[in-house]
N, C-alpha and C positions, 0 to 999 in steps of 0.2 A: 686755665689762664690765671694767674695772677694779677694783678690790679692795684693800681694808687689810685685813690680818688680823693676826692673833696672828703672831707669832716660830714658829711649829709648820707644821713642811712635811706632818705629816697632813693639814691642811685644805685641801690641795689635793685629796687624795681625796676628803675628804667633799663638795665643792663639784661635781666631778664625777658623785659619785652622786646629788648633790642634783638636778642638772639631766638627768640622765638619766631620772632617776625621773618626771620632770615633761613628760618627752617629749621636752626637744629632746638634740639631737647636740654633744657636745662634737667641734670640731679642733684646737684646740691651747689648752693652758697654758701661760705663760710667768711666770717670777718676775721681774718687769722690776727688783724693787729687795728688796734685804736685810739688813736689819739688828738690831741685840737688840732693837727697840721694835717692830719693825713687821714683815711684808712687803707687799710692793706687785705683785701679783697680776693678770696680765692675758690674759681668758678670752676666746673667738672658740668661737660657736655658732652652731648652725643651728634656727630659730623657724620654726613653719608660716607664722604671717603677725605682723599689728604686736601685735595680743591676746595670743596665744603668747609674745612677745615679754616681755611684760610678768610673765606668768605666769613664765618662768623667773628673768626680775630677781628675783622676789618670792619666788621657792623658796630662791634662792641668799641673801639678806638675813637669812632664818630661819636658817641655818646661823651656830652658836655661833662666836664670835670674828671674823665676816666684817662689815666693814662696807661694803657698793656706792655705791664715790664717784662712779663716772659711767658712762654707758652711751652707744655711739653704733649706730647703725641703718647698716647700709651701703647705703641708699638714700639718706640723706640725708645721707650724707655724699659720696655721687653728686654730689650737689647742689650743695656747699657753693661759693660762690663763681660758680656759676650753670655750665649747662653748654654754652654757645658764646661764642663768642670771635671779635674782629676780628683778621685777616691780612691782612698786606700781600702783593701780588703781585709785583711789583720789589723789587728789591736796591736799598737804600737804603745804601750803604757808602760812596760817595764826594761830593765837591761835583757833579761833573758829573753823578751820582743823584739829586741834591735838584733841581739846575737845571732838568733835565727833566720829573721827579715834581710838583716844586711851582713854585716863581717860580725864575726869572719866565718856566719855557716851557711851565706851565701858563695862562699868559695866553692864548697864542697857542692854545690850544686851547679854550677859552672863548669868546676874540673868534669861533673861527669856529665854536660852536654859537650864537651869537647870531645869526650871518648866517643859518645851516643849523638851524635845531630838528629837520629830520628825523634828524640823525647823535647825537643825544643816546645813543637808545640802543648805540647801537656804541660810540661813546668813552668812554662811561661804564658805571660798575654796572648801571644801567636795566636794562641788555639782560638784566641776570641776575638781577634783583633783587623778590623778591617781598615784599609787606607783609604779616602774619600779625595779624589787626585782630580785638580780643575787644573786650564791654564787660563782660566775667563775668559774663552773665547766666544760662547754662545751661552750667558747666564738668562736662562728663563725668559721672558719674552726681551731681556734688555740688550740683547746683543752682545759686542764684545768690550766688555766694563771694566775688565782686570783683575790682578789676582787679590787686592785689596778688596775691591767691591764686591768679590764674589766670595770673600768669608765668611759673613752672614747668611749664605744661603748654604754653604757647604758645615758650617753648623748647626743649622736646622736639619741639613740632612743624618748628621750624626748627631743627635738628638731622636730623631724617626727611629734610627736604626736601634736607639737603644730603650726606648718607651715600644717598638713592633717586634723586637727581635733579641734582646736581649743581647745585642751585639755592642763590642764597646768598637767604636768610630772616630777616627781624627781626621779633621782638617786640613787638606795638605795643598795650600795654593804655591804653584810654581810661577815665578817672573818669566818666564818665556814662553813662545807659542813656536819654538823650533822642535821639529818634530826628532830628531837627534839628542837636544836636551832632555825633554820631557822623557823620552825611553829610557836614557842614561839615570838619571835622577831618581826612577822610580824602580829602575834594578838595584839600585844602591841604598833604596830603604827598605827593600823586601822582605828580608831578613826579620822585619818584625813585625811582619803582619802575617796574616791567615789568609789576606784576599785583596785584591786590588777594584775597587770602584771608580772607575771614570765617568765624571761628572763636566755637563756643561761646555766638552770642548766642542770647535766648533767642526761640522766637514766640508775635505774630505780628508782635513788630519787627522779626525779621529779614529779615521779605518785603518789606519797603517800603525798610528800607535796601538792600538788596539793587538792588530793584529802580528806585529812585533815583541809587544811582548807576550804576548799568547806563546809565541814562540820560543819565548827566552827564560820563563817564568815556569816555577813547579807548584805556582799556586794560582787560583783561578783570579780569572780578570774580566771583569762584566762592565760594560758601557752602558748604564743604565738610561740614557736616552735612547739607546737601540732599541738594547734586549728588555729592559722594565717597560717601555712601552709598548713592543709588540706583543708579550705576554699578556699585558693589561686589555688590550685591543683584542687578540684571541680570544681569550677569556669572555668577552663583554660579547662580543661576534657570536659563540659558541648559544648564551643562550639567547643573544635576541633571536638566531635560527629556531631557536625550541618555540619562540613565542609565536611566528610566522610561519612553523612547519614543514623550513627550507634544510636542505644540506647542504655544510662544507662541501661535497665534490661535485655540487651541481649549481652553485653558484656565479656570479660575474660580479666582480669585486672592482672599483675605479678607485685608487689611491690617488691623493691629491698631495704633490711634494716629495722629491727626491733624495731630500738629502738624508741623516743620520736615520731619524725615527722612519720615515718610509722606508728606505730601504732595510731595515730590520723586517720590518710588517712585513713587505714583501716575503723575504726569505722565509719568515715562520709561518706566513699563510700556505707558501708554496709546499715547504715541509706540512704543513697539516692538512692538503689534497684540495686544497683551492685549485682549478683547473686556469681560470681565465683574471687575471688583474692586469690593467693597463695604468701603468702609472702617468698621470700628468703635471706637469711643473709650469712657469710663470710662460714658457714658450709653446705650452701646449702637449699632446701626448708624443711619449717618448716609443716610436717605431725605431726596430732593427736597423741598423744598416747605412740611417740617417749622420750622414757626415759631418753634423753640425753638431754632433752632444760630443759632451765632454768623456771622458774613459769610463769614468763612474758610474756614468747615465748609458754608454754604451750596454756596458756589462750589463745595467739593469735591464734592460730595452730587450738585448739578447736572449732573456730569461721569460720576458714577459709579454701583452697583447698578442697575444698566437691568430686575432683576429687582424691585423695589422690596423687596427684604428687609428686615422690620423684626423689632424682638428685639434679642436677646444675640447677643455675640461666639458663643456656642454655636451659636445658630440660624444665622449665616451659616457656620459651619465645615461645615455638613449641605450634603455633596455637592461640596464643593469639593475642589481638587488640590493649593491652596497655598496655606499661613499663613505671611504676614512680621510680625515682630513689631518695634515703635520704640514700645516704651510704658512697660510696667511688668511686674514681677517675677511671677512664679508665677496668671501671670492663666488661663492652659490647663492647663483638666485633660487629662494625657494620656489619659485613658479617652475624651476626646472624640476622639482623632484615628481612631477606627475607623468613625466616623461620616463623617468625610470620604470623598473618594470614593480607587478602589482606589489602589495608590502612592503615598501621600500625599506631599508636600513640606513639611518645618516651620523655616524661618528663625525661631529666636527671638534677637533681637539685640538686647534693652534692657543695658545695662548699668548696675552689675558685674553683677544678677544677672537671668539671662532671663526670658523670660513662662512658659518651661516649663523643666526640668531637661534635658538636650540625651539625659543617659544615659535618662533614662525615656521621652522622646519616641519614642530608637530605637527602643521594644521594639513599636511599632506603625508608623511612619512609613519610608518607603521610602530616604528622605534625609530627614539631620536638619542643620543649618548654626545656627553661633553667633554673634558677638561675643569671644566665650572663648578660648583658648590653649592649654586644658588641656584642648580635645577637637579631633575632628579638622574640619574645612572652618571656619575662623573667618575670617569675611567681616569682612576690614579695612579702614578707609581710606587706611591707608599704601599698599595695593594700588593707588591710583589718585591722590592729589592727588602724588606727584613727578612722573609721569609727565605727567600731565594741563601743569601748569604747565612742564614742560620743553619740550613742542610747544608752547605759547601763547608763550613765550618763542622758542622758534625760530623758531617762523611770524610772529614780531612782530603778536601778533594783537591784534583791538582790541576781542573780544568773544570770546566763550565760545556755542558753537551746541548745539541738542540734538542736530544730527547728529554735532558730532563726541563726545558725550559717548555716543549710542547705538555710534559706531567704536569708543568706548575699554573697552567693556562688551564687545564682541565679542572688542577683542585681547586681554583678560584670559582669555576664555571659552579663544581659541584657544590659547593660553600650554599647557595641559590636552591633550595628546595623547591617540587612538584608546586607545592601548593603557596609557596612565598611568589615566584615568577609569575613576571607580567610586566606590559610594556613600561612603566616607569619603574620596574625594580630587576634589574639582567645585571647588576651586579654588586656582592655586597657592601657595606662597608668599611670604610680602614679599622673601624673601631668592632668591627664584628670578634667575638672571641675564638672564632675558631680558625678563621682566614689564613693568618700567617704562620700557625702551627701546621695547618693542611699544605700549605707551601713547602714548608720547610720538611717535611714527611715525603712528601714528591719527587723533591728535589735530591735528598738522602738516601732512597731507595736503591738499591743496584739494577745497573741501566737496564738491567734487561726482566725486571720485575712484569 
């Protein structure tokens, strides 16, 4: 904060006490300016979060003689000016650097991807180069915020991609959320990427763009709300089983939420010999046959509760081993997880805030896994989309399999040593050095390794 105040260097104590009082931590004061009319006062504290924040503005504004001319947030001020940047990779110092870089011996390399279209990606970014494709329809827990507001998060995510993966990433927010645009649009800029990331739309447009251009496209395209999360969720699945000494084909699995990230989970548990998951959504479990779901939920329905369990999310928790949650906030009570069957497993991953509390989940649950940061096992998507796209990139692949996404689920799992596992540690992370190289190994392999 900033500060005018009175000519009286007591007011820096009291501005101190004032914020103490108020909870947060003063680190430094500084008198940036001094004079008989004024001083010019500049404070640097610690806020629990952005409300806090506000709250200590507001304590320190009451303090006599102080007036708060301005305040900056040091996250956004992270921000300011955006946070990646274009580099150049040659030395551009001399004529004989320009000659070769651009014109005219840039021709000569041009004329001969005209003749050759297969060496595009070697001579050029392609080979490295992935698209980061929002329409802001479902940005992280904020809903649908637009393509503006969801720049900043689709820059952080090309930032991930190139601090995990060594992949270079752009930003590509589209003004529409028509599913005809959005396909169009991103056939049209193809040509200069290696790979297509669908980021943040919402469903169930995202299954059809998705799955159009899959069709359309000879480079891979990954929904990483799907697919990053149901790999990360495998993955974390794979060893809390090791820690409770259950297996995938003998498990009973209750998904909580139907839309993008469930239904991924779904499919890749199913592919990885899950026998029994009943999904449930805000109107309860989604049985066969029931006239009242929508096409999306149908299909899911069709595929899944082979026991035909109908009810509440409570009724299918009775006797199962494991809850994953992609839906909404504080929907489990934890008095129900003793109802599930012995060692329970509880993924609650909606964000910011889970289906359950992860600390109250503990006090009955065998393993408890989040979304969150601030406890232990947080099942991320940074865990898998650098790696994932750094094989697709190296293998110059022209699709995206569920094999290699069951590989990449596994090399996460094995990342997790014999003697590292145990219930608050099922999975590694993002910062592990071996994680997204093991991904990306997996994922590169040929399919039938």
């Amino acid at each position: 904060m900033r500060l005018y105040t009175v000519p009286d260097h007591r007011v820096v104590g009291a501005v101190a006490t004032a914020i103490a009082e108020a909870g947060g931590v003063v680190t430094a004061i500084d008198v940036a300016e001094s004079s008989h009319q004024r001083l010019v006062v500049d404070v640097t504290c610690s806020s629990v979060d952005g409300e806090h924040a506000r709250v200590l503005e507001a304590a320190v504004g009451k303090v006599e003689g102080v007036e708060v001319h301005k305040v900056s947030d040091r996250t956004f001020l992270l921000h300011l000016g955006g946070k990646i940047e274009v580099a150049s990779k040659v030395a551009l110092k001399t004529r004989d650097d320009l000659s070769m870089a651009y014109t005219p011996g840039v021709g000569r390399v041009s004329s001969a991807l005209a003749e050759n279209p297969g060496d595009v990606s070697r001579l050029t970014i392609k080979g490295n180069a992935v698209a980061v494709v929002t329409d802001g329809s479902a940005v992280l827990g904020l809903g649908n915020i637009g393509p503006g507001a969801a720049l900043p998060v689709m820059e952080g995510k090309a930032a991930l991609f190139k601090r995990f993966g060594s992949v270079d990433a752009w930003p590509i927010c589209l003004d529409t959320q028509d599913v005809d645009e959005i396909v169009r649009a991103v056939e049209l800029i193809a040509p200069g990427f290696g790979g297509i990331n669908l980021e943040d739309i919402a469903a169930p447009r995202c299954f059809e763009i998705e799955a159009r251009l899959r069709e359309r496209l000879d480079i891979p395209v990954f929904h990483d709300d799907q697919h990053g999360t149901a790999i990360a969720v495998l993955a974390g699945l794979r060893n809390a089983l090791r820690v409770v000494g259950k297996e995938l084909g003998s498990i009973r699995v209750v998904v909580s939420g139907g839309g993008a990230a469930g239904t991924a989970i779904v499919n890749l548990l199913i592919a990885a010999g899950v026998p029994d998951i009943v999904v449930s959504d805000r109107h309860g479990c989604l049985v066969a046959e029931d006239p009242a779901l929508s096409p999306a939920h149908a299909e899911l329905a069709s595929r899944t509760n082979p026991r035909r369990v109908a009810g509440t999310l409570h009724d299918a928790l009775r006797g199962a081993d494991v809850f994953i949650g992609v839906s909404a906030p504080n929907i489990l009570d934890p008095e129900w997880i003793p109802d599930m069957a012995s060692d329970a497993i509880v993924f609650a991953m909606a964000n910011p805030d889970p289906e359950v509390d992860p600390g109250a989940a503990g006090k009955y649950a065998a393993v408890v896994a989040s979304g969150r940061s601030d406890y232990p096992n947080q099942l991320n998507n940074v865990l898998v989309f650098p790696g994932v796209f750094r094989g697709l990139l190296d293998a110059r692949a022209g699709d995206v399999t569920t094999d290699q996404m069951l590989r990449a689920a596994a090399a996460i799992a094995a990342v997790v040593t014999d003697e590292e596992l145990n219930a608050s540690y099922i999975i590694p992370t993002v910062f592990h050095p071996e994680v997204h190289s093991a991904v990306a190994t997996a994922i590169s392999a040929p399919e039938h390794a």
